[in-house]
MARBALO-497888 format. One line per 2 residues: number of its first residue (from 1); for each residue x, y, z of N, C-alpha, C. Coordinates in steps of 0.001 Angstrom, whole numbers, plus 500000, padded with zeros to 6 digits. Layout:
% MARBALO-497888
NUM	X Y Z X Y Z X Y Z  ...;
***
This chain:
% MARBALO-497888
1	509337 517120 509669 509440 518263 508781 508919 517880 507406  508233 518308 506915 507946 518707 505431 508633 518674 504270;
3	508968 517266 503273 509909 517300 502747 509211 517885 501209  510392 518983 500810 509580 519093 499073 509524 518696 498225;
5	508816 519255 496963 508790 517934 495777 509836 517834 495451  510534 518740 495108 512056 518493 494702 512854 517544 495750;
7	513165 517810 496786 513898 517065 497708 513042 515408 497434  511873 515297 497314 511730 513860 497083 512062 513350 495675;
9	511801 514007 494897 512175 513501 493019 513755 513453 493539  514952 514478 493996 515895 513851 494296 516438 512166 494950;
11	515380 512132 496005 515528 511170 496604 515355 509896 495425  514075 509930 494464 513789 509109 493880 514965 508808 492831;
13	515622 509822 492439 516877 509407 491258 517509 509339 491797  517879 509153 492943 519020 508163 493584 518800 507196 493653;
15	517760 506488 494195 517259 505061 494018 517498 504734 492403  517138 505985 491418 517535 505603 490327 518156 505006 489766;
17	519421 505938 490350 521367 505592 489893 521569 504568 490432  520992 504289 491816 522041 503543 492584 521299 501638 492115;
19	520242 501525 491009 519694 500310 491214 520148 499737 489444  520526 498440 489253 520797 498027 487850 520046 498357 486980;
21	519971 499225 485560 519476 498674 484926 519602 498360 483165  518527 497764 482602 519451 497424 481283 519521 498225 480250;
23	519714 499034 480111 519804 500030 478614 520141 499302 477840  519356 499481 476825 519333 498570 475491 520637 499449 474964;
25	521279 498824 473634 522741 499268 473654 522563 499713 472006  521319 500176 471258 521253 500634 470076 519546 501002 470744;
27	520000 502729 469985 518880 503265 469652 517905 503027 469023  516627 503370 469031 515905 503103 467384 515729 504735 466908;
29	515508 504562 466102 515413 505829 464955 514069 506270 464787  512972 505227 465145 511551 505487 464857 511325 506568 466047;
31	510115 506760 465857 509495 507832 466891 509084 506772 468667  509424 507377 469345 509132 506328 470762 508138 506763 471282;
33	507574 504838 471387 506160 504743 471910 505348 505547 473278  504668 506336 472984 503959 506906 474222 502871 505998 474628;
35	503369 506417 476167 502026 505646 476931 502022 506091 478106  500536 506355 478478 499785 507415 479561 500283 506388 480638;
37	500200 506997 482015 500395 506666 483419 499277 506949 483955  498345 506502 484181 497184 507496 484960 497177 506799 485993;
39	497938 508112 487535 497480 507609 488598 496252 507700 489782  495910 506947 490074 494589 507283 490901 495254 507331 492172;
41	494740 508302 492988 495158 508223 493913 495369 509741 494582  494980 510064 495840 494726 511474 496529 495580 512339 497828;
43	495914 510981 498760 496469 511543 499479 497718 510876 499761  498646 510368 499424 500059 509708 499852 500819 510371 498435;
45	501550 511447 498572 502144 511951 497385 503506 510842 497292  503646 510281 497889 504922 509320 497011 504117 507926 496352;
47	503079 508192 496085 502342 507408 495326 502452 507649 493594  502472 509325 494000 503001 509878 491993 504487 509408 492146;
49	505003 509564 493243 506666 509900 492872 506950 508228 492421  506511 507849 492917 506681 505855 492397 506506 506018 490949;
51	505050 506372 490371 505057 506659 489110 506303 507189 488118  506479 508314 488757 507578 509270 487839 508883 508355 487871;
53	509150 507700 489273 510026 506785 489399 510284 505950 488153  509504 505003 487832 509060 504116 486724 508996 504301 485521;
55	508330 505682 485407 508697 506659 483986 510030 506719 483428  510847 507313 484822 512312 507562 484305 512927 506862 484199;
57	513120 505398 484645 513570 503837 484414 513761 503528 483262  511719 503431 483127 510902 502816 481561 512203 504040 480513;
59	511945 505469 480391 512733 506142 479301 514469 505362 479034  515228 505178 480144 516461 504839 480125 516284 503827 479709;
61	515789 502220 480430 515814 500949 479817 515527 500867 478652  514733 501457 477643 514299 501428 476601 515186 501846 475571;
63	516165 502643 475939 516742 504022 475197 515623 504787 474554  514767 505208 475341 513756 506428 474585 513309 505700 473669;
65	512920 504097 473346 512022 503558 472854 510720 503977 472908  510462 503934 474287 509236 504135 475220 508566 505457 476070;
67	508238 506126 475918 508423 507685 476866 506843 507036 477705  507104 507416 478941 506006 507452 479372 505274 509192 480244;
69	503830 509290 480172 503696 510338 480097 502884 510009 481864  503216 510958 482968 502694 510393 483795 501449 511649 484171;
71	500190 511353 484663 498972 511789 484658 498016 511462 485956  498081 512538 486774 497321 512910 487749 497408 513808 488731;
73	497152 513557 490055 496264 512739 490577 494817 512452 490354  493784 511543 490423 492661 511322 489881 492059 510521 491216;
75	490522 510763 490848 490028 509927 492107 490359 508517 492539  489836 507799 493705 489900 506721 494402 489030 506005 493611;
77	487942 506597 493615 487121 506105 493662 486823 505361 491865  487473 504026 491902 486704 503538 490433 487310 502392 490177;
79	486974 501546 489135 486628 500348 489311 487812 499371 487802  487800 498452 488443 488779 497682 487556 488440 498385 485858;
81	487253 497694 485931 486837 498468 484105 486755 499726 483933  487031 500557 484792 487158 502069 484458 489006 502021 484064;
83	489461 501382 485213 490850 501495 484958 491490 500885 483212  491165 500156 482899 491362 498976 481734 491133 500223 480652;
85	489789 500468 480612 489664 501388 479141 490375 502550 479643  490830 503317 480500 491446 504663 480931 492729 504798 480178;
87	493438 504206 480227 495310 504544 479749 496004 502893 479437  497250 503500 479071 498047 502114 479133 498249 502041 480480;
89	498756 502570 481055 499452 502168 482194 498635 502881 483565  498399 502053 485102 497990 502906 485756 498762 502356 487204;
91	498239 503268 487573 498615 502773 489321 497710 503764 490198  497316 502328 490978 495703 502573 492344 495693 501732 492936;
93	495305 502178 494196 494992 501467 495224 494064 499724 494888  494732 499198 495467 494760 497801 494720 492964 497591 495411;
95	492779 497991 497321 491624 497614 497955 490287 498417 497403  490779 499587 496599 489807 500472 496035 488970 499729 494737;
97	489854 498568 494284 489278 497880 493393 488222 496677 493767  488774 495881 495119 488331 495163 495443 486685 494526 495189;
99	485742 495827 494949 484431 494923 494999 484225 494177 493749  484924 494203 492784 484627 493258 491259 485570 491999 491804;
101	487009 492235 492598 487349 490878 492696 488161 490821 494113  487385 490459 494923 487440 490369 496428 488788 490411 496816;
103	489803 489313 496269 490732 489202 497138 492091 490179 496688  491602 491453 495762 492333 492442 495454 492329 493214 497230;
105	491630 492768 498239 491618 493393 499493 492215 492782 500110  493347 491911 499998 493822 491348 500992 494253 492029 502210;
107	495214 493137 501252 496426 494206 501673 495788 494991 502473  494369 494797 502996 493507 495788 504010 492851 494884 505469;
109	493019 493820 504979 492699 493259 506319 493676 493049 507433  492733 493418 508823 493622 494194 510204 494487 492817 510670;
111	495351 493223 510672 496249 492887 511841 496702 491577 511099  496800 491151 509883 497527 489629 509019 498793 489660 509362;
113	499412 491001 509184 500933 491165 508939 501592 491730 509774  502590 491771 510696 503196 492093 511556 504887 493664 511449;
115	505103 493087 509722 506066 494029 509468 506071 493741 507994  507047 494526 507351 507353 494521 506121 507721 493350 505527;
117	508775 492673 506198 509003 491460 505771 507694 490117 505901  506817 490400 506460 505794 489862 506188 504688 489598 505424;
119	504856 491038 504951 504326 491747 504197 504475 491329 502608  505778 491195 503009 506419 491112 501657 506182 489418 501203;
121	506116 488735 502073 506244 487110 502286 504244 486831 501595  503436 488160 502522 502416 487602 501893 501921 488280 500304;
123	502661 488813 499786 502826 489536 498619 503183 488402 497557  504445 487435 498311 504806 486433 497243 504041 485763 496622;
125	503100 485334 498069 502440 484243 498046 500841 484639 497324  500717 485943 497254 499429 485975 496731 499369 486670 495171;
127	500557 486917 495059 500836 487623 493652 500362 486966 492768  500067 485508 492582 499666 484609 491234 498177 485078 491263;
129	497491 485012 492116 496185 485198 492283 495954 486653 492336  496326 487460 492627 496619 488768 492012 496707 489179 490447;
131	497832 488737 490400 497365 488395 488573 496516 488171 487979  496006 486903 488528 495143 486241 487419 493609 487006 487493;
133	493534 487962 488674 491860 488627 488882 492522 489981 487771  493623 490749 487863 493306 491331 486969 493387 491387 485341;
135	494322 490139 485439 493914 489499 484104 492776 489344 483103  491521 489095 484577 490242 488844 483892 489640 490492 483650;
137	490735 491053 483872 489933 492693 483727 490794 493870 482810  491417 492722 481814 492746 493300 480800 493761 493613 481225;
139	494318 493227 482723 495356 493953 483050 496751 493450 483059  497987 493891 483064 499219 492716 483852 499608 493719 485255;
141	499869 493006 485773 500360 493610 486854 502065 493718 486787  502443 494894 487117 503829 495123 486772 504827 495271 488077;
143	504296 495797 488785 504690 496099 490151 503662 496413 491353  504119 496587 492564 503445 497007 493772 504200 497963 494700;
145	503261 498722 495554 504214 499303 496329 503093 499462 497821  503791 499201 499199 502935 499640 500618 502610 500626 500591;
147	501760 500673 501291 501550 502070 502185 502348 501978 503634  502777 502938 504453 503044 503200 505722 501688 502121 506172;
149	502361 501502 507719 501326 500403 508135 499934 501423 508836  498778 501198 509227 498234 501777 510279 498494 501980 511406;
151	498228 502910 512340 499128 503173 513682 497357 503784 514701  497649 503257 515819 497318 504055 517157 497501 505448 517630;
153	497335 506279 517641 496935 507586 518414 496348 507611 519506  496897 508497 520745 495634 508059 522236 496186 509210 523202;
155	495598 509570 523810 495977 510498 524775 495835 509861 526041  495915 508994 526129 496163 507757 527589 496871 507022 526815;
157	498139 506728 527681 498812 505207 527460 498200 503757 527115  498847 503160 526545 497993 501986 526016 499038 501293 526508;
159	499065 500292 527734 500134 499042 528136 499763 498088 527825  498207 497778 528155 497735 495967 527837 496332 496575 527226;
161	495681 494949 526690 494426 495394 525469 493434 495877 526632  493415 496136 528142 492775 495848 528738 492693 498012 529017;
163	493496 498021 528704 493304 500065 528546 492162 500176 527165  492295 499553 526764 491339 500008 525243 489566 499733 525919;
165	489314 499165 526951 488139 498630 527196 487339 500004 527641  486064 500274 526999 485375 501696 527306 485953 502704 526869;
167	486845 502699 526488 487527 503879 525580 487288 504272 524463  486875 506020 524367 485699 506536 523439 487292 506560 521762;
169	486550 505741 521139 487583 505249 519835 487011 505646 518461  487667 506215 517671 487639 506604 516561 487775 506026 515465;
171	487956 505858 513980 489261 505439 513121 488950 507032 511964  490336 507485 511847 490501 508168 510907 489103 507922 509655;
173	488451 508728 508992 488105 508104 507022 488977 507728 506586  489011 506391 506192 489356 506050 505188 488870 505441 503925;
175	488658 505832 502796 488123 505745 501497 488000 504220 501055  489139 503737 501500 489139 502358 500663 488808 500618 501413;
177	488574 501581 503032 487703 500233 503691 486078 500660 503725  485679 500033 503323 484533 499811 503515 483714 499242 504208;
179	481934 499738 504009 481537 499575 505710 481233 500132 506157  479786 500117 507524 479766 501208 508360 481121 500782 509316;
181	481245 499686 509849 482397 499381 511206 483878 499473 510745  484050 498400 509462 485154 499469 508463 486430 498869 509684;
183	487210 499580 509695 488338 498936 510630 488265 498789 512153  487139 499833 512421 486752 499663 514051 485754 498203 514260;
185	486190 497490 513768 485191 495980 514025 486060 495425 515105  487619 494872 514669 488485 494564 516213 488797 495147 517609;
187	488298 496563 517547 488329 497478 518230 487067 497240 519364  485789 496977 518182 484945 497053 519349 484531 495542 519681;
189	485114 494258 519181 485327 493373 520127 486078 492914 521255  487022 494444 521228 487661 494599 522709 487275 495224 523583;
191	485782 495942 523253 485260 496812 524877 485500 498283 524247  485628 498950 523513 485944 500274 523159 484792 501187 522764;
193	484526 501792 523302 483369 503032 523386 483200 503435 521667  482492 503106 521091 482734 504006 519595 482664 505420 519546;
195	482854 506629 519068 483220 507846 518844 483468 508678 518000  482981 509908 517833 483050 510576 517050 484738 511170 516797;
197	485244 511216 515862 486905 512040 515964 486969 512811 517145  485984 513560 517276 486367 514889 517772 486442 514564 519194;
199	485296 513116 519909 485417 512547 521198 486194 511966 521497  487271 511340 520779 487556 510161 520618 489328 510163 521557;
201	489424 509266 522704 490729 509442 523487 491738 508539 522408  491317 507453 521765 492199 506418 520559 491547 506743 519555;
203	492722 506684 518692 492441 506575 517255 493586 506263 515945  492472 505695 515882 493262 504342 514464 493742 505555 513274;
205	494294 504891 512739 494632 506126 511478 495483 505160 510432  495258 505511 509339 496204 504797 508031 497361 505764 507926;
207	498731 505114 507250 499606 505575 507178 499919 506832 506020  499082 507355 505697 499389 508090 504445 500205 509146 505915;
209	500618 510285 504686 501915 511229 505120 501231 512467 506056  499371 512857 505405 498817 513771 506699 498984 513261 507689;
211	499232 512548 508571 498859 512066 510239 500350 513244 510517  500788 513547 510236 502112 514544 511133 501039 515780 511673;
213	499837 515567 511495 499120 517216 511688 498610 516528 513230  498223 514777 513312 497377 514711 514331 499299 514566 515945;
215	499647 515144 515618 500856 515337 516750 500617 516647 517164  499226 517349 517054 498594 518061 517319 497732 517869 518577;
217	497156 516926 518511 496136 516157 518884 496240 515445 520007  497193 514402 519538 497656 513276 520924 498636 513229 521413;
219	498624 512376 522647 500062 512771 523256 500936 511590 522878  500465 510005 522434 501129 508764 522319 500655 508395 521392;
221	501638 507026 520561 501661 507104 519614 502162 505496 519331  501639 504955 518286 502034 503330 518833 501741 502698 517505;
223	502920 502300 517193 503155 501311 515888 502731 499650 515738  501064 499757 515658 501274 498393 515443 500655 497539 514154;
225	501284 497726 513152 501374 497844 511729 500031 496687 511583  499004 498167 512017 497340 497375 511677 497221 496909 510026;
227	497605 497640 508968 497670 496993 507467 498185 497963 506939  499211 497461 505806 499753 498433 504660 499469 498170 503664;
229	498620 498728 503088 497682 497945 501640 498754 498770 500580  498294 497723 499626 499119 498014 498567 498399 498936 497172;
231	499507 499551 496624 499120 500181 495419 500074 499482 494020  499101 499152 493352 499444 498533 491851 499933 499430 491120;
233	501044 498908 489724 501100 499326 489086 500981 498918 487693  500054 498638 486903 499598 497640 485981 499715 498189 484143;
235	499261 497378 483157 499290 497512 481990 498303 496969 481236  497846 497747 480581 496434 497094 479796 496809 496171 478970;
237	496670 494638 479301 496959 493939 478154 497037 494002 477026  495536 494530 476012 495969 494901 474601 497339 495977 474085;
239	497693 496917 475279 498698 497696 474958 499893 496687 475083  500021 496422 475962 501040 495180 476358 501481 494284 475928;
241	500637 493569 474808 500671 492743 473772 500960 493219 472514  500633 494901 472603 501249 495105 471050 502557 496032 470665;
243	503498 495298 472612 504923 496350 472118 505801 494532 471588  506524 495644 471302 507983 494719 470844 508136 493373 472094;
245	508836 492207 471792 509060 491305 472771 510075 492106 473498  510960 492894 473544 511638 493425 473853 511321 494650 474813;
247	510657 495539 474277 509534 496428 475235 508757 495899 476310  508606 494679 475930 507438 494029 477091 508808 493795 478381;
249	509572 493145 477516 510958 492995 478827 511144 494215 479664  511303 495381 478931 511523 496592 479660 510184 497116 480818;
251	509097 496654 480368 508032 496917 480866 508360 496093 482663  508672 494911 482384 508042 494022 483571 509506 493927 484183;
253	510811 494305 483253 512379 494627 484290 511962 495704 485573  511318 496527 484200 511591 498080 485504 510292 498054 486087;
255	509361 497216 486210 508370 497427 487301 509114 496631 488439  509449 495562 488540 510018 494922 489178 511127 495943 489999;
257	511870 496205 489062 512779 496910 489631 512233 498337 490419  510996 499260 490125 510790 500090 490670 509771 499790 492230;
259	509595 498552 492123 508841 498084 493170 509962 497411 494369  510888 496710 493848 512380 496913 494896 512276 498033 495165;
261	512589 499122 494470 513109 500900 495456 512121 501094 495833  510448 501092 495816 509217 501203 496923 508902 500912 498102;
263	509609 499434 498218 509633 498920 499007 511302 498956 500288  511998 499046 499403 513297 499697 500309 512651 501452 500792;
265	512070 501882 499991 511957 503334 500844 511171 503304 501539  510038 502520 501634 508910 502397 502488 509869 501822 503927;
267	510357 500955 503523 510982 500356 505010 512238 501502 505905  512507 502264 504960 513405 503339 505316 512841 504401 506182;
269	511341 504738 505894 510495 505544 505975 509905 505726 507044  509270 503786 507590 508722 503833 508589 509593 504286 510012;
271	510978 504219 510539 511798 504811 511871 511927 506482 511348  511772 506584 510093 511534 508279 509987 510559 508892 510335;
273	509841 508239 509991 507933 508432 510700 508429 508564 512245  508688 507512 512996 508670 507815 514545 509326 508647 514556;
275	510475 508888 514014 511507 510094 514473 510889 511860 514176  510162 511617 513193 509554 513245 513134 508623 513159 514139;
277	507934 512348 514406 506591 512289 515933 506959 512565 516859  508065 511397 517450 508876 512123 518202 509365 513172 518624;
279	509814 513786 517738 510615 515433 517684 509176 516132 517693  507998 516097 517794 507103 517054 517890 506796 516972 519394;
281	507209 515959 520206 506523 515774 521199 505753 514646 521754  505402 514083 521025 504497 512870 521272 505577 511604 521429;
283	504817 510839 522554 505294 509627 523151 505467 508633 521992  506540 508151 521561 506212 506663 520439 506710 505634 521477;
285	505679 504737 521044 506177 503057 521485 505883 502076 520044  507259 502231 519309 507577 501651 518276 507757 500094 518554;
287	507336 499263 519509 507819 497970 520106 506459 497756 520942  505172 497592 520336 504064 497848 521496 503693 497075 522714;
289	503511 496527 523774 503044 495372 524460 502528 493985 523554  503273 493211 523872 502806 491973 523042 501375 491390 523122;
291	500864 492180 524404 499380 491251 524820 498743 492493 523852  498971 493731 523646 497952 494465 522465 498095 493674 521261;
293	499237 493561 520805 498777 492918 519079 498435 491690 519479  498892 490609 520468 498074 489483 520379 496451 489767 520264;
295	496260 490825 521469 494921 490596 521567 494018 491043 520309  494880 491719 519532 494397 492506 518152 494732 491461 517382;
297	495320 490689 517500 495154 489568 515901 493939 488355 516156  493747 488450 517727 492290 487356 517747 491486 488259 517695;
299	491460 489751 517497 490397 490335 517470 490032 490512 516079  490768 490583 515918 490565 490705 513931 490889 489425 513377;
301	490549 488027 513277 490203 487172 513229 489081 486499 512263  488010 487129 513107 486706 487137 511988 486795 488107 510922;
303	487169 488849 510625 487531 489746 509770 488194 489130 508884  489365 488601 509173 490376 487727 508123 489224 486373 507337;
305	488833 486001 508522 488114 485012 507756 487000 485031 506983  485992 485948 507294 485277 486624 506401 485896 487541 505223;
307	486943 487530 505062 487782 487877 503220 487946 486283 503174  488298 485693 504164 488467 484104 502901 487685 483324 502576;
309	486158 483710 502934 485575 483207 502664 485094 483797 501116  484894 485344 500853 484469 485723 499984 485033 485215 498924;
311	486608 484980 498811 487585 484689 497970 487084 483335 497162  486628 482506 498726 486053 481099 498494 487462 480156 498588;
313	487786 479306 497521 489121 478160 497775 490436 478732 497993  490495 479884 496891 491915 480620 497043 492258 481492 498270;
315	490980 482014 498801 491427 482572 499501 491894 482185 500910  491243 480869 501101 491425 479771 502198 493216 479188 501782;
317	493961 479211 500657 494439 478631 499841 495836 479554 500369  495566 480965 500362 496343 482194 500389 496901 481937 502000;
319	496013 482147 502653 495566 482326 504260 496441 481226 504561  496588 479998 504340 497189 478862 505127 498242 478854 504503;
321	498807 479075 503253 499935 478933 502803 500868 480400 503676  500219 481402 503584 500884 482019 504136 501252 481885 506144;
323	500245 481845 506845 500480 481668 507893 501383 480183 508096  501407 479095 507062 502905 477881 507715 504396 478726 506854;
325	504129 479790 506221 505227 480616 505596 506209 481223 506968  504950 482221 507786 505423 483008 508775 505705 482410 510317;
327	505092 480783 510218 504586 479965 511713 503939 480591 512304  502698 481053 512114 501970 481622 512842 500563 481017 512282;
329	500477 479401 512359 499281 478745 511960 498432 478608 513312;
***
């Protein structure tokens, strides 16, 4: 079902109430600092609500030191230095940035991560290097938040990788992989017919919130959390540098803190996802055959390794630290 804006801004000030935070314990008297939010970003509407989230934090922690003004939606499409001179504050798709500094794509390559908590494990581990690329592009990074993972669609059952072989296969558009092959590269080193949408018996799809329309479409439905790329939420250094030492605290408390409630709702989100699919009709196998994602993580393989190479040392650096993290070297 269709939840509204209101019913979600509710949802979001509960996460509000229910999470610590520090209200400074004297007002100031001066006029409080404004600063723009500009979010990029088109189709996952709890992508603003994260924003507004953060807004209403930033106003409380501060005591109305700080107002933030939040602004959009705005295209995908643009580039670290568009973002930097745009506003103080923004939040976008982290892979949309990627071609100025490669390993801003981590969060898009198929099949690394298995679940949230993995997710989250390779988030730890790559956050320094995260930083430091948009550093070189005025930025701080304040917080992050997933997307819903990628999922399967098919109107034939999928038991072993060995159903996918000749099968006329699709992948949803998506804006922020790039490429003609784009995410169908593991796909068609398993035997899979390539295809137009409209031919297509499988199909890949990213997690944004339209896919409830394709329960239209197919009859099964299969969770196997191909990538949940992440969306930033950052600060233009020169702005950043010229609040109070104290403001800057409030800045990087409540990103932190609004990227905890992103990430608790995202994980809340995903058995809600099966459960509305479900209730339309369509088959879920939330638990998929182990020989599909095996056979999908050696299939997407070269893929992984061709981002670590682009990265060059770090990204070789990222890749191994994380896989003796998860044991899956």
């Amino acid at each position: 079902m269709t939840r509204s804006t209101s019913e979600g801004r509710r949802e979001f000030l509960a996460l509000l109430s229910a999470l610590p935070i520090s209200v400074l314990s004297a007002r100031s008297s001066a006029q409080p600092r404004q600063l723009k939010l500009a979010c990029y970003y088109q189709f996952e509407p709890s992508q603003g609500q994260g924003a507004r989230l953060f807004a209403d934090k930033i106003a409380l922690a501060s005591a109305q030191t700080i107002e933030v003004s939040v602004e959009g939606p705005q295209t995908l499409l643009i580039s670290l230095d568009v973002v930097a001179k745009d506003s103080a504050l923004a939040v976008f798709c982290a892979p949309c940035v990627a071609a100025s500094e490669p390993v801003l794509g981590l969060s898009i390559l198929p099949m690394i991560a298995g679940s949230f908590d993995e997710a989250e494990i390779l988030l730890r581990i790559a956050r320094p290097y995260y930083g430091a690329a948009l550093a070189r592009h005025g930025q701080v990074l304040l917080g992050t938040q997933p997307w819903l993972p990628g999922v399967l669609w098919s109107n034939i059952p999928i038991r072993s990788a060995a159903d996918l072989k000749g099968v006329p296969f699709a992948q949803v558009p998506t804006p922020w992989v790039d490429g003609e092959w784009g995410w169908r590269k593991p796909f068609g080193r398993l035997g899979v017919q390539l295809a137009s949408y409209f031919d297509a018996e499988v199909v890949l799809s990213s997690g944004f919130s339209g896919n409830l329309k394709l329960t239209r479409e197919f009859a099964y439905f299969m969770e196997v959390f191909f990538a949940a790329h992440l969306t930033f939420l950052t600060a233009r250094k020169e702005v950043f540098d010229s609040l109070s030492e104290t403001q800057r605290q409030v800045l990087v408390g409540e990103g932190r803190e609004t990227e905890l409630a992103l990430w608790k709702l995202m994980r809340e989100r995903l058995p809600r996802r099966q459960q509305e699919i479900a209730a339309r009709g369509v088959r879920v196998s939330a638990q998929p055959p182990g020989d599909v994602i095996a056979a999908l993580r050696e299939a997407a393989e070269p893929d992984i390794q061709s981002w670590a190479q682009s990265v060059g040392a770090d990204g070789a650096a990222i890749l191994a630290e994380y896989r003796r993290a998860i044991g899956r070297e």
